[in-house]
C-alpha positions in Angstrom: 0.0 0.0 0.0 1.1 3.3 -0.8 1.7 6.3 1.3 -1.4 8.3 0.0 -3.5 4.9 0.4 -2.4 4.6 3.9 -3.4 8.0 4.7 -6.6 8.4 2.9 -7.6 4.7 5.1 -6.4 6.7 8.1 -8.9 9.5 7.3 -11.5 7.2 6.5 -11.3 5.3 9.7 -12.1 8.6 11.7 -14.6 9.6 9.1 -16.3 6.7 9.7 -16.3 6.8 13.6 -18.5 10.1 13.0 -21.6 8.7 14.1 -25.2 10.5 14.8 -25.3 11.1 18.8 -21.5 12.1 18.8 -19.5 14.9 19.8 -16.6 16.5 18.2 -14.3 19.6 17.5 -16.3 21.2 14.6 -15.3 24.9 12.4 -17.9 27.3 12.7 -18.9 29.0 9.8 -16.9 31.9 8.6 -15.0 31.4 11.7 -11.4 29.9 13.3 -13.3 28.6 16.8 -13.6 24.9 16.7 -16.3 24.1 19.6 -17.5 21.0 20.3 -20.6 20.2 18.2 -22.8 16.9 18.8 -23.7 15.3 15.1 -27.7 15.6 14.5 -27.6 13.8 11.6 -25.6 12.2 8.3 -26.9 12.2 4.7 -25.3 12.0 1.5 -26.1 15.1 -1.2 -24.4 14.4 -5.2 -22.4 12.3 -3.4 -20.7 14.1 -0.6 -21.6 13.5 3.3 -22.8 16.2 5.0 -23.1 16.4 8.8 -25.8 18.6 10.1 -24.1 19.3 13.8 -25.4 21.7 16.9 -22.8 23.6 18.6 -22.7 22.5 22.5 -23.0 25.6 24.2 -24.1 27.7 21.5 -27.7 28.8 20.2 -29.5 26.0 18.3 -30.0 28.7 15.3 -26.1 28.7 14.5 -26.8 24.8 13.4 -26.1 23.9 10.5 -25.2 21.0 7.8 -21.5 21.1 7.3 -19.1 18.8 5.2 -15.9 16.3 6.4 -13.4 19.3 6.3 -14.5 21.3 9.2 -14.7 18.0 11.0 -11.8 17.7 13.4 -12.0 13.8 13.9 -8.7 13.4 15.7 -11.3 13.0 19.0 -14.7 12.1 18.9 -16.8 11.6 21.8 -19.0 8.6 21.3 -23.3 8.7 22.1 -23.1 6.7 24.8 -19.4 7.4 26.2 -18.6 3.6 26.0 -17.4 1.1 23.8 -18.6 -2.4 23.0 -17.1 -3.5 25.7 -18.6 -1.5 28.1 -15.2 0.4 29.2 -15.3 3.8 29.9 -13.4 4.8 25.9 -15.2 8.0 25.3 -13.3 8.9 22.5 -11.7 7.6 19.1 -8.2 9.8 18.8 -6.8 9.1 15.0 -4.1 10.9 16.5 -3.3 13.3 13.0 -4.9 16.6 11.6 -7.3 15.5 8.9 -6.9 17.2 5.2 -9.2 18.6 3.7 -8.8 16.4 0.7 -6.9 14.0 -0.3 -5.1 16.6 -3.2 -3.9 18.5 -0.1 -1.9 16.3 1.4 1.2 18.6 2.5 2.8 19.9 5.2 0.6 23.0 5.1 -2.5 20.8 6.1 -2.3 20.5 10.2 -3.0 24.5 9.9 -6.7 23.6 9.1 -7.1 22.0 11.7 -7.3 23.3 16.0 -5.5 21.5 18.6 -7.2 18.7 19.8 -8.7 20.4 22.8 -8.9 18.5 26.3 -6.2 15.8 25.2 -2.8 15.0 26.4 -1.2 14.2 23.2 1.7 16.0 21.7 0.6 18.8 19.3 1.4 17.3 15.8 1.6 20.0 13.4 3.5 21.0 10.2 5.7 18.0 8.1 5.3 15.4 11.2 1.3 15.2 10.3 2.0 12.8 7.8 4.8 11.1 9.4 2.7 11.1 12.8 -0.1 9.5 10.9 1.9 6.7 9.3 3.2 5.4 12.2 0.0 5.1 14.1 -1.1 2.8 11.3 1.9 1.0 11.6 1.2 0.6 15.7 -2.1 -0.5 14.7 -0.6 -3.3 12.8 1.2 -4.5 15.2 -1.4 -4.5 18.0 -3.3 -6.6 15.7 -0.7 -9.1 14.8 0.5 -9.6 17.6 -2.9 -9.4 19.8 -1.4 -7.4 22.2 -4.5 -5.2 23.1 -7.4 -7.0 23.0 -9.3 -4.4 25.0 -8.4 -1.5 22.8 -10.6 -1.9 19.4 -8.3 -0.6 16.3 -11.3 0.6 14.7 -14.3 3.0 16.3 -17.2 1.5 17.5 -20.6 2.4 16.1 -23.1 3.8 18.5 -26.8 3.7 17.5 -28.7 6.9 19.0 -31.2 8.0 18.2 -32.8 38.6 21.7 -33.8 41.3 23.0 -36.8 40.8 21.8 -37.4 37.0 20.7 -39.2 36.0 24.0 -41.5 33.2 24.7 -43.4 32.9 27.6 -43.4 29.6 29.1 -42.8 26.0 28.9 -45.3 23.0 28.7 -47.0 22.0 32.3 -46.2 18.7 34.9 -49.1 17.2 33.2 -48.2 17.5 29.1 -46.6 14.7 27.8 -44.3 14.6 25.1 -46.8 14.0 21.4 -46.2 14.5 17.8 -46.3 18.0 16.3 -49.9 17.5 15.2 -51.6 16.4 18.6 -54.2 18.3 19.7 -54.1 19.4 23.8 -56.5 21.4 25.6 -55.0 23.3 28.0 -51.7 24.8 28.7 -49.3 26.8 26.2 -50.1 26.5 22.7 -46.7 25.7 22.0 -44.9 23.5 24.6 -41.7 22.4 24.7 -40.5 19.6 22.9 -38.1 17.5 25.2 -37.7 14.4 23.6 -34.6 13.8 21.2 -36.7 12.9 17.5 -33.7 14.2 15.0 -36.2 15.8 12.6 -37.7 18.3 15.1 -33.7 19.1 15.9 -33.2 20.4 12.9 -33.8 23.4 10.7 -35.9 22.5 7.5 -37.1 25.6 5.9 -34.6 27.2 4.2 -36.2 31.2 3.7 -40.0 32.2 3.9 -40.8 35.5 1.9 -43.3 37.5 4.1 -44.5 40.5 2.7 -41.5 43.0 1.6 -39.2 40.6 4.3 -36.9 37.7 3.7 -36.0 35.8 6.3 -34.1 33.1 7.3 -35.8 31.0 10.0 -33.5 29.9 13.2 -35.7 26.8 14.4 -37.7 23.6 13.1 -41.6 23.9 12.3 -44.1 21.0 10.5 -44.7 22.9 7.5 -45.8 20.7 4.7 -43.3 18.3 3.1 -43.9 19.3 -0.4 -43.1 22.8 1.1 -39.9 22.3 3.2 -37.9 20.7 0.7 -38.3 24.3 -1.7 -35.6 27.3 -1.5 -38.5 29.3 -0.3 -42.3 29.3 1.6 -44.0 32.5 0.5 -46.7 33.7 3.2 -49.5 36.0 2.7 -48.3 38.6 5.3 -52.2 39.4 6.4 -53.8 35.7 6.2 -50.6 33.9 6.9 -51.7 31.6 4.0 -48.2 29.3 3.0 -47.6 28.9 -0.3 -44.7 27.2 -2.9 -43.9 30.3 -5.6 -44.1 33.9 -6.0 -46.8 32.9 -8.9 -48.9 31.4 -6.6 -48.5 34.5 -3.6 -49.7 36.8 -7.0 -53.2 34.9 -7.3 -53.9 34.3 -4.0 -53.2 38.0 -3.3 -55.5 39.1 -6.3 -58.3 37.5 -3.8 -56.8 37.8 -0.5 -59.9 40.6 0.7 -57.7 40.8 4.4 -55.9 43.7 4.3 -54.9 43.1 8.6 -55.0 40.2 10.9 -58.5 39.1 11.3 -60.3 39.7 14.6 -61.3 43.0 16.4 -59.0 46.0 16.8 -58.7 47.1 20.4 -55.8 49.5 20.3 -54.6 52.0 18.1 -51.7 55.2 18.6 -49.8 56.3 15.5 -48.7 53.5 13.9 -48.8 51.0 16.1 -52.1 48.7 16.5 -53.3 45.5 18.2 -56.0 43.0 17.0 -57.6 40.3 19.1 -58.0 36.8 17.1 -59.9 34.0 19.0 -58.4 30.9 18.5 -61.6 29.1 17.8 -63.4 31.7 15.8 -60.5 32.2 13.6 -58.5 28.7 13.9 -57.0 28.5 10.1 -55.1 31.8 10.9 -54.0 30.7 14.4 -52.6 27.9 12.6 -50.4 29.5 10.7 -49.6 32.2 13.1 -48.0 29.2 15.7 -46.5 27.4 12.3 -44.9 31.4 11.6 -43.8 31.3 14.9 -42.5 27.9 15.7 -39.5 29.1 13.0 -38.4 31.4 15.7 -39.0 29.9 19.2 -36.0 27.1 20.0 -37.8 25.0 22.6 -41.6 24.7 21.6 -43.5 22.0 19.9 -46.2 22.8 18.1 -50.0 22.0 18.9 -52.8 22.5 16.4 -55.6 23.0 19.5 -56.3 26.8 19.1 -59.8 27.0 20.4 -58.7 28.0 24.7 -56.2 30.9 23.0 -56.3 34.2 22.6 -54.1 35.5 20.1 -52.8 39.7 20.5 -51.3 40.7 17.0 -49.1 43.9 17.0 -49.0 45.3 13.5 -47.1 48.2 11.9 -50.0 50.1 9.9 -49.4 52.4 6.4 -51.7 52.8 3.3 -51.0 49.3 2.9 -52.4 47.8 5.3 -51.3 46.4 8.9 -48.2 44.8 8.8 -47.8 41.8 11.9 -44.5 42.9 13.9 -45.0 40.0 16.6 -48.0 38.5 18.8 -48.5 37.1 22.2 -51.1 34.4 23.0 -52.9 33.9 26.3 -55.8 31.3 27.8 -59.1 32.5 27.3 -59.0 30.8 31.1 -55.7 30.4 33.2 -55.7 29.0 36.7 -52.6 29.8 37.3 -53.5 33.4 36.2 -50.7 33.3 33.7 -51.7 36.2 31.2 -49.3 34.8 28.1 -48.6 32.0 27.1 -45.6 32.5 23.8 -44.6 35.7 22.9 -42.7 36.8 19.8 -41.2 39.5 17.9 -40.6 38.9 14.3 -36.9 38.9 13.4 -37.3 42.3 11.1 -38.5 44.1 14.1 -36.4 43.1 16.6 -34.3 45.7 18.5 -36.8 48.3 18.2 -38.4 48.1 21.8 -41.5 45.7 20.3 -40.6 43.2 23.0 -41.2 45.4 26.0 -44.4 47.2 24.6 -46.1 43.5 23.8 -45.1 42.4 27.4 -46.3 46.1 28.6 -49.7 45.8 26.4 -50.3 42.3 28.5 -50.2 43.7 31.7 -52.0 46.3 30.3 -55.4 44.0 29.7 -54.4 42.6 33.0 -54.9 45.8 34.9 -58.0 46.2 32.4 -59.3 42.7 34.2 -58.4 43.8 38.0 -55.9 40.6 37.8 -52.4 40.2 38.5 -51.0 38.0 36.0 -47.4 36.3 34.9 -46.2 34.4 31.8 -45.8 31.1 31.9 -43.5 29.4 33.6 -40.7 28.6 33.9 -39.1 31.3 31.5 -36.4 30.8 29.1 -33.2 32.5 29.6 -34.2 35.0 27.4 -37.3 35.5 27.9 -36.5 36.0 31.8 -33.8 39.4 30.8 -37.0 40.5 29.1 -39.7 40.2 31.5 -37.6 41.3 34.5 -36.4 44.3 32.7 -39.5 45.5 32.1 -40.7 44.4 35.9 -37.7 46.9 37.3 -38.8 49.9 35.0 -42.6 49.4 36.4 -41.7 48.7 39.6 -39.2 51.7 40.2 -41.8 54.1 38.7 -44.5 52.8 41.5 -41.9 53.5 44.0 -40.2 56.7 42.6 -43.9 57.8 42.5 -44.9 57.4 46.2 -44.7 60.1 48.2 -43.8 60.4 51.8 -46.3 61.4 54.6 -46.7 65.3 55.5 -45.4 64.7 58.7 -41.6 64.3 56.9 -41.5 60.8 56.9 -40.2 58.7 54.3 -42.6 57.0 51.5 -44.3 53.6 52.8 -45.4 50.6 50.2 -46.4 47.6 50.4 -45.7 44.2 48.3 -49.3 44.0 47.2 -49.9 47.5 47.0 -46.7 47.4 44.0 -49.3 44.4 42.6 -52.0 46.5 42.5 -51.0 49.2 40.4 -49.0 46.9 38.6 -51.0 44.1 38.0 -47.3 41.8 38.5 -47.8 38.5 40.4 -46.4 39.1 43.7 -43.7 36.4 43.0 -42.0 38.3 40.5 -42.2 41.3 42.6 -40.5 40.1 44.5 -37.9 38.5 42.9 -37.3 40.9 41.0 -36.8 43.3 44.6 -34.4 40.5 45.3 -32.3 40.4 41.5 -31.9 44.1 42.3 -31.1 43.7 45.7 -33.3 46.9 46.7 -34.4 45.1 50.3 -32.7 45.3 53.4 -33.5 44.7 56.9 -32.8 47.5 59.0 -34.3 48.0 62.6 -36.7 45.7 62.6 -38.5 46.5 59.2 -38.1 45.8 55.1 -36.7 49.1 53.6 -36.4 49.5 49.6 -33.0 51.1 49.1 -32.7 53.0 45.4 -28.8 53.5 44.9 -27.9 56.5 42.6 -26.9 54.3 39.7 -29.7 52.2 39.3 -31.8 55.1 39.4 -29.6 56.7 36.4 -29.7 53.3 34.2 -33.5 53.4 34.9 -33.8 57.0 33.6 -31.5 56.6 31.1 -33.5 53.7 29.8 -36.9 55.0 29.9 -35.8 57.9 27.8 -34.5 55.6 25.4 -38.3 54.3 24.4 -40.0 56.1 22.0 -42.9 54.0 22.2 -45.2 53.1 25.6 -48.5 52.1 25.9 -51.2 54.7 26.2 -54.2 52.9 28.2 -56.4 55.7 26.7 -56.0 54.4 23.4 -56.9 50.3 24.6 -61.1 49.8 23.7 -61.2 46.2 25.0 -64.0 44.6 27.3 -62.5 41.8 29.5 -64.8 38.9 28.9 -65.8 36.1 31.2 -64.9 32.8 29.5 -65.9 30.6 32.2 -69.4 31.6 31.9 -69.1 31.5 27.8 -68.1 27.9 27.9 -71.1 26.4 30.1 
């Protein structure tokens, strides 16, 4: 065998110990890092393997399908962390920097590739690569001749596995169970969390929807059609949400489309901005497509076609267009938890505009409409939780800043629930979000609220930032009793 044939069956060996379930060093795109990146799946385009891989560590919407040369298979962390043996041989170390191809083959090829990180092997890098990896082949060998390691398999062992403003409100409760895409629920968050591992839901499948004068590239999953996912591009009827597979056929359903907003009643309008309420049973097609729209931009949801116990609150951007849907937030026409969202989502054009803080401000807004307190669903994600208790400090500091102390000289007094009150925020998150800010101290015998000067700045600072709040003057909205509705 020749020296190149020894190589390329040297790269092949760790090429083939990249299984689905393991986890390797992997090149970012248009990037040096190399972070560990577990394999979602293998399939074979023209040809060519490609690996679609999600970044350990990393948001789920930098995955993506990448070939063998940003693969760094010098060590590859198994599924299961075991071999067939049942030893504890996490990883398959071929012990050289893999070329890119097998034209390349040069000294110049260990630059393409990191240091293995978290081993204890020498770095092997310029002329030695090939020289390194010749001579591991040739210790193979002689393991195997001379049956010296019978523990130690020469070959890999296969291992069958199976922003600002992007918010969502909570995850699926104790009692939800884990279903297909399609099952319908009853109760609970319209779209709950899916936990379990199913590959296809892992991954990205809709490469660009067209949605009015937007592109966009979608971050997450969502069970769009088939005959539609495998297509460059879903175009979507910005004001029905109707999904469709050409430009052609966007043209004649918008020569009949009669919407020229997101069905349902209006109940706010200031300037530009407006608000239209959609019942999930009245208008179920469009709720449909709303959670399918959305789905491309939430990371842990599943989605459930059940829309009939939602509410659905469209923001729109409006012009002599029509009314354009910047996000939307869904509630539970009835809550016993008194959560007043459910998900919560601003559109990826409109992020970074403020639209996050005025749809959680326009919730607590019909809260306070209803005499409730209400919360989103919990728990929160990561992000959603910098969202919500941001805007929980701003209204909380501007109940405090605007009590007034007694005419006797003494200093302002305030209760938790009176903060609820004028609020409408669950006393929970009052109070932890007293606690984040640590504004509550003990001090002879009482809780005092203590506002340090730079807090107060930030909060200032902040508020003048927002071009955009919530006038309740503008809100026309009669809180309805569902409980009564559904007997």
């Amino acid at each position: 065998m020749s020296r190149i044939e020894d190589v390329l069956s040297i790269i092949s060996d760790g090429l083939q110990a990249v299984t689905e379930g393991c986890k390797l060093p992997v090149r970012m795109k248009n990037s040096e890092e190399w972070p560990k990146a577990e394999v979602i799946s293998i399939r074979q385009v023209k040809g060519v393997l490609q690996y679609y891989v999600h970044y350990v560590d990393y948001n789920k919407r930098l995955d993506e399908w990448v070939t063998e040369d940003r693969l760094d298979t010098r060590k590859i962390e198994s599924a299961q962390g075991k071999d067939e043996k049942g030893h504890n041989n996490t990883c398959h170390t071929t012990g050289f920097n893999t070329p890119k191809k097998a034209t390349t083959l040069s000294a110049s090829v260990s630059s393409s590739r990191p240091p293995s990180p978290g081993g204890e092997e020498p770095l092997i890098t310029g002329p030695t690569v090939l020289q390194a990896a010749l001579q591991k082949k040739t210790a193979r060998k002689r393991k195997s001749q001379n049956s010296i390691s019978a523990d130690t398999p020469s070959q890999p062992q296969d291992v069958n596995q199976s922003s600002e403003d992007v918010i969502d409100g909570g995850e699926k409760k104790d009692g939800d169970k884990d279903k297909t895409p399609s099952t319908p629920r009853l109760t609970g968050s319209l779209a709950a969390p899916g936990t379990h591992d199913d590959a296809i839901t892992r991954m990205k499948n809709v490469e660009l929807i067209e949605l009015g004068r937007h592109r966009i590239k979608p971050w997450y999953f969502s069970p769009y059609p088939i005959e539609l996912v495998t297509l460059p591009c879903i175009y979507i009827c910005e004001f029905c949400l109707k999904f469709v597979k050409s430009r052609i056929c966007l043209e004649r359903h918008l020569a009949k489309c009669n919407l020229k907003h997101p069905p349902g009643n209006e109940i706010y309008r200031k300037g530009s901005i407006s608000f239209f309420e959609i019942d999930g049973r009245k208008n179920k097609i469009y709720a449909q497509n709303l959670c399918l729209l959305a789905k491309l931009f939430l990371d842990h949801k599943t989605l459930y076609y059940d829309t009939d116990p939602f509410l659905f609150y469209v923001m729109c951007e409006c012009d002599s267009k029509g009314c354009h849907i910047v996000g939307y937030f869904s509630k539970e026409k009835e809550s016993s938890e008194d959560y007043n969202v459910a998900c919560i989502l601003v559109l990826p054009p409109y992020q970074r505009k403020s639209y996050g803080k005025l749809l959680i401000e326009f919730s607590y807004e019909l809260s306070k409409f209803e005499g409730k307190t209400g919360s989103p669903e919990k728990p929160l994600s990561d992000l959603g939780l910098l969202s919500y208790r941001s805007y929980w400090t701003h209204a909380i500091l501007l109940v405090i800043l605007g009590t007034k102390g007694s005419e006797e000289g003494e200093p302002p007094q305030i209760t938790i629930n009176e903060i609820c009150e004028q609020t409408s925020i669950k006393k929970e998150d009052v109070i932890s979000t007293l606690q984040s800010m640590n504004l509550i101290n003990y001090y002879k015998g009482q809780y005092i609220i203590c506002l340090q000067k730079d807090l107060l700045d930030k909060h200032q600072k902040e508020m003048n930032k927002r071009a955009q709040k919530i006038d309740s003057r503008c809100l026309h909205w009669t809180p309805k009793d569902w409980s009564k509705r559904s007997k």
